[in-house]
C-alpha positions, 0 to 999 in steps of 0.5 A: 459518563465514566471513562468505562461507560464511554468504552463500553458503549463505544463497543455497543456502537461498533458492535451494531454496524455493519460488518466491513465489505470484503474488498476493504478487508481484503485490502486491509490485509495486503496493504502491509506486504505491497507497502514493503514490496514498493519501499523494497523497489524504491530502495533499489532505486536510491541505490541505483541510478541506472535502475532509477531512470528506467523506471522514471523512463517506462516503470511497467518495462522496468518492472517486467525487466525485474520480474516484480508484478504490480497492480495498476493503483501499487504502479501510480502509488511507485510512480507518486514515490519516485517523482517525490 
């Protein structure tokens, strides 16, 4: 098979599944901007030792200290980061 008919058919085969279920587009879709706003909170956190430890302390208090608003699995995913 040539390396068109392999492509070609790869599409037919992508073209005859299912349409993604909404939440993983959705997710899809947020990822990138709740992965910058976590790299933006770590960075922060490199920088300041004070900030630091109080997330290690109490991450929900130290986040709703700064006014940022995380979902429960972006919170588990900050508190993974910071103990790396």
């Amino acid at each position: 098979m040539t390396d068109e008919a392999s492509i070609e058919r790869l599409g037919e085969l992508l073209r005859a599944l299912p349409p993604a279920p909404q939440g993983w587009v959705t997710a899809a879709q947020e990822l990138p901007l709740a992965r910058a706003e976590l790299d933006e909170i770590v960075a922060r956190a490199e920088a300041d030792a004070e900030f630091r430890a109080a997330l290690v302390a109490d991450l929900e208090a130290a986040l709703a200290a700064a006014g940022v608003e995380l979902e429960p699995r972006q919170a588990e995913a900050l508190r993974r980061r910071l103990q790396a």
